[in-house]
C-alpha positions as CSV (number, residue, x, y, z in Angstrom):
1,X,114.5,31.9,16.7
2,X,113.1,28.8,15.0
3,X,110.8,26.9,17.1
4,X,111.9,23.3,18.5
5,X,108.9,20.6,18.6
6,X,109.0,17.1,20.4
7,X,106.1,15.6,18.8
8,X,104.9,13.3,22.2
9,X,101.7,11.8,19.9
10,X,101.2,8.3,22.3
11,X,101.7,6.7,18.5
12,X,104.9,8.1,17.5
13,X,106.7,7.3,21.2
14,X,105.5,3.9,20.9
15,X,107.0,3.3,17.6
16,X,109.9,5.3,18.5
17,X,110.4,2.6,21.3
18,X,110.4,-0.6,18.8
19,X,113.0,0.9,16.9
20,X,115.3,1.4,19.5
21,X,115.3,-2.0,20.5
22,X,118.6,-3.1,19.8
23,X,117.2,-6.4,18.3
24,X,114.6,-5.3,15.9
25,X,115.2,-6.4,12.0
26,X,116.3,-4.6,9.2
27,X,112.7,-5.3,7.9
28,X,110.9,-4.2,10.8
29,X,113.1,-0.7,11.7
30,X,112.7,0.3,7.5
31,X,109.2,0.0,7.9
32,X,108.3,2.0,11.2
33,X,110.6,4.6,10.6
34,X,108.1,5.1,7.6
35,X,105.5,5.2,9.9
36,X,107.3,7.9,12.5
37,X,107.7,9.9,8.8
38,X,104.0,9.8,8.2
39,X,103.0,10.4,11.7
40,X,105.7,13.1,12.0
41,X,104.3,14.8,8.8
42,X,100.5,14.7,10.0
43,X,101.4,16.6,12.9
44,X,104.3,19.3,11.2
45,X,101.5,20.2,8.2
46,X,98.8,20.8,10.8
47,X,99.0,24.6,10.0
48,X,99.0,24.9,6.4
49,X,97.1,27.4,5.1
50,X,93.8,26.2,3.4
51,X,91.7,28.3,0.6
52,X,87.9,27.9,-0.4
53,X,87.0,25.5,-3.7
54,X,84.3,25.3,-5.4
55,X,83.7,21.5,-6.6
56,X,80.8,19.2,-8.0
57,X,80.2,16.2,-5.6
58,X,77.5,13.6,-7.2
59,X,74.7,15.6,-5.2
60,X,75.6,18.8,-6.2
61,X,77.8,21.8,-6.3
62,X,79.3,22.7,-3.1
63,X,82.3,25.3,-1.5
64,X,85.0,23.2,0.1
65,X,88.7,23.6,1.3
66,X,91.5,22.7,-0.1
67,X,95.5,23.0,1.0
68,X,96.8,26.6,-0.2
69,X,100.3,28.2,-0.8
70,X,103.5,27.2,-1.9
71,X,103.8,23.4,-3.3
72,X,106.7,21.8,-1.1
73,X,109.1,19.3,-1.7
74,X,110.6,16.6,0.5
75,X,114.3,16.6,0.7
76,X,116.0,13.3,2.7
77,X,119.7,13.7,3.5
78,X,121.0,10.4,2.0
79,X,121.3,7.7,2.9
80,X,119.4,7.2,6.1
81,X,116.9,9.8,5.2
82,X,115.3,8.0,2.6
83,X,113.6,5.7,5.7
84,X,111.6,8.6,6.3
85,X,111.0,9.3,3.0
86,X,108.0,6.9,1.7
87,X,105.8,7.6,5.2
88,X,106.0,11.4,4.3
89,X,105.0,10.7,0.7
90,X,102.0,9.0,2.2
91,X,100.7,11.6,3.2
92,X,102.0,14.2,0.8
93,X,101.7,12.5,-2.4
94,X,101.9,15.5,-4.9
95,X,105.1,16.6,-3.5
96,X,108.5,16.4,-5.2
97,X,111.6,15.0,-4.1
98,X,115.5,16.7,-3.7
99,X,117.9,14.5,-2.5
100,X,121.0,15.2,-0.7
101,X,124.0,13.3,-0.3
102,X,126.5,13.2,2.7
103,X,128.8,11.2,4.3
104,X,130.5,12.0,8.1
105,X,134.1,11.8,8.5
106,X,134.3,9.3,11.2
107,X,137.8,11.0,12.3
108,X,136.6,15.0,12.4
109,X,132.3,13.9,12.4
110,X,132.2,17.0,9.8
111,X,129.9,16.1,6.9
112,X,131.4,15.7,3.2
113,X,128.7,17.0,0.7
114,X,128.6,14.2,-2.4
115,X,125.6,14.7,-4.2
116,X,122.5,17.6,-4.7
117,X,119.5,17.2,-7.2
118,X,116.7,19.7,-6.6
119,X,113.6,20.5,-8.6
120,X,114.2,23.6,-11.0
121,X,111.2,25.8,-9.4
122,X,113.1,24.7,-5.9
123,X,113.1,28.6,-5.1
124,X,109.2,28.8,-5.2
125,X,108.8,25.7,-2.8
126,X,108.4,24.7,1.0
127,X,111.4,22.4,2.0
128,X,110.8,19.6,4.6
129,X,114.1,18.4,5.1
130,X,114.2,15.1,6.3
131,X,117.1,12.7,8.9
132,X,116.7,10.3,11.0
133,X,119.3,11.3,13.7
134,X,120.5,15.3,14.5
135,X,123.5,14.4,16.3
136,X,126.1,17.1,15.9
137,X,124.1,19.2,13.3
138,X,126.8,19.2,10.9
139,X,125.1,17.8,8.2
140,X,121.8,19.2,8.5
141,X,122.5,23.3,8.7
142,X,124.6,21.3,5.5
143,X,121.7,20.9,3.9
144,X,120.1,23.7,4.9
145,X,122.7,25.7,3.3
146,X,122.6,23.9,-0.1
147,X,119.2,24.9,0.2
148,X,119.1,28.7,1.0
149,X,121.9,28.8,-1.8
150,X,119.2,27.8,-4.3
151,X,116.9,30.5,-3.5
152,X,114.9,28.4,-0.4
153,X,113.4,30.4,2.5
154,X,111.0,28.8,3.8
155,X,112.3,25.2,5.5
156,X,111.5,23.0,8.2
157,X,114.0,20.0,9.1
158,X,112.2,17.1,10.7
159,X,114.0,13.9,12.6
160,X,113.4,11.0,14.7
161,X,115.8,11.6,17.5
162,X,117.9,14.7,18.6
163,X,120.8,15.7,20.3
164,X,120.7,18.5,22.3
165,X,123.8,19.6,20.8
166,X,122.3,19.1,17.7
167,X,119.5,21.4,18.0
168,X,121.7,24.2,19.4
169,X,123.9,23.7,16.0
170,X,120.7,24.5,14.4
171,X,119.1,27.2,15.8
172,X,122.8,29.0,16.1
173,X,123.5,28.6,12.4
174,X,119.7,28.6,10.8
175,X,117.7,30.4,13.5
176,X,114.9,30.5,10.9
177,X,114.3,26.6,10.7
178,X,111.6,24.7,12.7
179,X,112.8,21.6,14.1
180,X,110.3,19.0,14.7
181,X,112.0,15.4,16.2
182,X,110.1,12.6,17.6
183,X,112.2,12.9,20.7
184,X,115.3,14.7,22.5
185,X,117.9,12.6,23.7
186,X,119.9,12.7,27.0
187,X,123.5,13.6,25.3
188,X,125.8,13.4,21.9
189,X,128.9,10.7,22.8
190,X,132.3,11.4,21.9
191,X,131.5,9.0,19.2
192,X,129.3,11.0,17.6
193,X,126.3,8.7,18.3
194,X,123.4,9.6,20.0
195,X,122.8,8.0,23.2
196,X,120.4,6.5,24.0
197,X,119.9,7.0,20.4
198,X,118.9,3.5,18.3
199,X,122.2,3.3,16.8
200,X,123.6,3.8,12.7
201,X,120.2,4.8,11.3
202,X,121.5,3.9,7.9
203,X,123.2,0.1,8.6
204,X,119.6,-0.8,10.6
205,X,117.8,0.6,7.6
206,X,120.1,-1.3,5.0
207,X,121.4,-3.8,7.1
208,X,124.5,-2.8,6.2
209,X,126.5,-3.6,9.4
């Protein structure tokens, strides 16, 4: 079973608390949920695996480390994903970018697969798969599918905020996924919205509503 991670960092919950705010801009929410993303990342890549490297610093020649293993690439489930995107960038700069892109049925909630553009060497790579909200978990495991279809088997799914029913869609249906979220929320509405949640992640990103 896939291992489920509250990141609790004192920075992350306290940036995790503007954003909920129902009356934080546009400008504002796009630009700490790139922060949670960077945050978020520091703490999901602590265990990479490292390998010795001999380099030349101006006093000399020296052995230091340097990050080993598979390259990975970031893959945001349009749209709201991409507000996570440029904070895990940050700190990942070499890494490539798949996209994703699904809309909800707002009758059903099931996810409607529009658009996937992956890397060619997509096989060979670590996938962090990032959302903002894992409400149901339709449109993750989704993603994770489109992945694992391409050859992926190593893949982590990282979000902001989590429904418990979410994570249990998960681990059901990709067992072998580590979910990381910045929090777990009390419940999933009938709605489909997260509660307390922060609302459409994608219309406070755009400002679309």
């Amino acid at each position: 079973m896939g291992k489920f991670t509250v990141l609790n960092h004192p920075l992350i919950q306290h940036k995790l608390t503007i954003i909920r705010r129902k009356e934080t801009s546009s400008n504002e929410f796009r630009r700490i949920v790139g922060e949670i993303g960077g945050l978020m990342t520091y703490e999901i890549t602590r265990d990479l695996p490292l390998k010795d490297v001999e380099i030349e610093t101006p006093m000399g020649k020296t052995t230091q480390k340097e990050i080993a293993g598979k390259k990975m690439t970031i893959v945001p489930i349009l749209r709201a994903g991409i507000g996570m995107l440029n904070g895990v960038l940050d700190m990942i700069p070499s890494a490539k970018v798949g996209v994703i892109g699904m809309y909800r049925d707002e009758e059903t909630l099931k996810p409607h697969e529009y658009f996937c553009k992956m890397p060619k060497d997509i096989a060979e790579r670590e996938c962090l798969v990032v959302d903002p909200m894992l409400a149901t978990g339709g449109s993750a495991n989704m993603a994770i599918s489109a992945l694992k279809k391409r050859g992926v088997k190593d893949i982590k799914l990282a979000v902001l905020v989590a429904a418990p029913e979410g994570v249990k869609a998960i681990q059901a249906e990709n067992p072998d996924v580590d979910i990381y979220a910045a929090a777990q929320d009390d419940e999933l509405l009938e709605s489909g919205y997260i509660f307390p949640g922060l609302g459409d992640a994608g219309d406070r990103l755009f400002g679309t509503k």
